[in-house]
N, C-alpha and C positions, 0 to 999 in steps of 0.2 A: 416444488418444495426442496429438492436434491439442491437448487443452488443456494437457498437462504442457509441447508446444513454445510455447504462448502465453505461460505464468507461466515458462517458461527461459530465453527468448529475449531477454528484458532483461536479465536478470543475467547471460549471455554476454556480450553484448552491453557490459557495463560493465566485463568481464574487459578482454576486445579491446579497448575504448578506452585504458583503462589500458597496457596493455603496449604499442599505437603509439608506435614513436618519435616524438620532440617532430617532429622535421622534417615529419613524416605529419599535420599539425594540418589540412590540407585534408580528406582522411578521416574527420574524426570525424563532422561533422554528416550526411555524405551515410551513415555507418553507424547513426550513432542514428535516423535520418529511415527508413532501410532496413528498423532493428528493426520501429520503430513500427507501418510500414504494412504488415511482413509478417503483424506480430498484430493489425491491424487487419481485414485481407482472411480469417485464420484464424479469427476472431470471423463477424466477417457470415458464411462460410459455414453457421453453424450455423442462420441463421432459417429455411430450412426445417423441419429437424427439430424447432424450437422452435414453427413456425407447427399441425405435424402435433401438438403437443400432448406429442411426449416431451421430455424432462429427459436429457442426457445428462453421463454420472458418468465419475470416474474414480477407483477406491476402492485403496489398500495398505497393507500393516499398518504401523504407527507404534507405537504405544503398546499392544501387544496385553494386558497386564497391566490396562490402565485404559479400555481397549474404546475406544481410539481412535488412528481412522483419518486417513490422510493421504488427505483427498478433495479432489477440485476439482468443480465444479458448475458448470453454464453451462446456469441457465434465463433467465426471463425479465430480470429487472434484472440478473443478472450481464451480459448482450448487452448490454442499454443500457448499464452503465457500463462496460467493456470496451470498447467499440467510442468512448467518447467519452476514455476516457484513450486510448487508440491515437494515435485522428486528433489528438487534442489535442500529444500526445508528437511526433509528427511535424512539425505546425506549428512547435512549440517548440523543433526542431532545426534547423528552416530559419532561424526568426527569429537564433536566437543565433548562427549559421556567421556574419550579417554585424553582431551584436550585439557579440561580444564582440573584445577588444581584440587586436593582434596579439601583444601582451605578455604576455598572458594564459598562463596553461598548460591549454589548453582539455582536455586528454586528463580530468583530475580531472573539469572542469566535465562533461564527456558521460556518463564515468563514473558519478558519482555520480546522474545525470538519469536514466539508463535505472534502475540500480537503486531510484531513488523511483518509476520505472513499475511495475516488474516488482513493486513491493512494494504499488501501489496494486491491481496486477492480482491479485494474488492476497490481498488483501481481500475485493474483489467475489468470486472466484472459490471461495474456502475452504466446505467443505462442514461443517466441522465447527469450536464456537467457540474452541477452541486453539486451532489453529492458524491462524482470524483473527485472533488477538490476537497472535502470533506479527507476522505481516506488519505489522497495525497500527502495533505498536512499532517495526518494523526503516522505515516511515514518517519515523515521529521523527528515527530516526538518521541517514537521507539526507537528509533537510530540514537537520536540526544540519548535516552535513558541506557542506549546498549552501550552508546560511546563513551559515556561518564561510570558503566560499571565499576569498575575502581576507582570509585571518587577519590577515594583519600592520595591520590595521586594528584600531581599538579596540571602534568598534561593530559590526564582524562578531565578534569574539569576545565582547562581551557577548552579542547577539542572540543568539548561537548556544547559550550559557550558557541563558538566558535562556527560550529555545522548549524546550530538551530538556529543563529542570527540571518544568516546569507541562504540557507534553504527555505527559514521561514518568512524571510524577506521572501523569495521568490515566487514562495505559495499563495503571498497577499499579493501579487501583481497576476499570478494567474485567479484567483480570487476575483478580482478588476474585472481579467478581460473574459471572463466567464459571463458574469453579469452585464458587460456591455455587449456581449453577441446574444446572451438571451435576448437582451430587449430590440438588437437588430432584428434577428430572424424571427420571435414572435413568438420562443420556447425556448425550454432548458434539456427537453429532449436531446441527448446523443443522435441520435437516427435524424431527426430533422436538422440538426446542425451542421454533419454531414454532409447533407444534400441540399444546404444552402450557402453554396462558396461561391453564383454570381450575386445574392443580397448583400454578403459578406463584403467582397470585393468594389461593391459599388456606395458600401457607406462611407460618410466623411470621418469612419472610426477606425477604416479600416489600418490605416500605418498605425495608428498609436495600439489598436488589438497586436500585430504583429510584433513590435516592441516588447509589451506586454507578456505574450508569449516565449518570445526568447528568451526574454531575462526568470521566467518560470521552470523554464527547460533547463537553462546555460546554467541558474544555481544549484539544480538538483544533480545537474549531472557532473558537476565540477569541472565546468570548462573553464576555458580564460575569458576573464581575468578573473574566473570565483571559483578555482581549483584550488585555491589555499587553505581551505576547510579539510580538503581530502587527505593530506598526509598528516594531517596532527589527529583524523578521526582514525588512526590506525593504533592508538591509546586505549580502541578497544579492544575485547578476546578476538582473536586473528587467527 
């Protein structure tokens, strides 16, 4: 249950900033700083049971027609990066409480920040490749929304333009090659995907999966030649 409250606890958490009245703009950072570190501290408990060598799941039906599951996972890298978006998300609430302008309409800004957690956290966390591709994308779209916060600017609305076109292109091609290695391997399972890299490697999909892939990775991360999203997204609070 501890990890369904770690991947909820932001997207609450961006509910509730939203709906604070503007006057409650003190509130926002000391509740996104709150989020953070209660899924931070929910995270680290699990290194013992991850030291002892289990894997704890949290499995429900989603997709029962296409044999797939709504799972969360917290083995060994989901803890590492889970616990560093946490404290990171926390830092980043403190910083911006005396970052941002009094002018500001901070509620949006908090909002939309826990939601890019909750959606990073349940990347790491996703036990199965839907529905990391799911959280991926919803990535995109809190970034766009964080990037465009000063709309009324020119280059927060291109930038913001600009990152969801070439990320969210890259999230439909991992999208693709998500759905072409379920149907190789025979699951959407993470863990049997894994451990299916000679099926993978011997299908006649496998060059165009790796294409697929890269250009998934190479947008999100702003490599070349899809690095030119990256400095116009710096339009947003920084």
């Amino acid at each position: 249950m501890s990890l369904l409250v770690i991947l909820a606890l932001p997207f609450l958490g961006g509910v509730i900033s939203s709906l604070l009245p503007i006057e409650s703009r003190k509130l926002q950072a000391p509740l996104a700083g709150l989020v953070a570190l209660t899924c931070a501290l929910l995270t680290l408990q699990y290194y013992p049971t991850l030291a002892q060598g289990h894997i704890p799941e949290l499995r429900h039906a989603w997709m029962p027609t296409q044999g797939v599951e709504f799972t969360l996972r917290m083995d060994g890298f989901a803890w590492l990066f889970a616990t560093i978006i946490s404290v990171m998300g926390a830092l980043i609430a403190l910083y911006a409480h005396y970052y941002m302008s009094k002018q500001d309409p901070v509620r949006r800004f908090f909002a939309f920040l826990q939601i890019f957690m909750g959606a990073m956290l349940g990347v790491v966390l996703s036990g199965n490749v839907i529905q990391l591709v799911v959280f991926w994308e919803l990535t995109s779209l809190s970034s766009f929304m964080l990037i465009a916060y000063w709309y009324h600017r020119r280059d927060a609305r291109r930038g913001a333009r600009m990152s969801l076109i070439i990320t969210g292109g890259g999230g439909l091609c991992l999208l693709a090659a998500m759905l072409m290695m379920g149907q190789v391997v025979g699951s959407y399972d993470l863990q049997v995907v894994l451990n299916s890299g000679d099926a993978l490697r011997d299908s006649s999909w496998y060059p165009l999966l790796l294409i697929l892939f890269a250009l998934g990775a190479l947008t999100k991360s702003a490599q070349f030649p899809f690095h030119i999203w990256l400095p116009r997204a710096m339009a947003a609070p920084t």
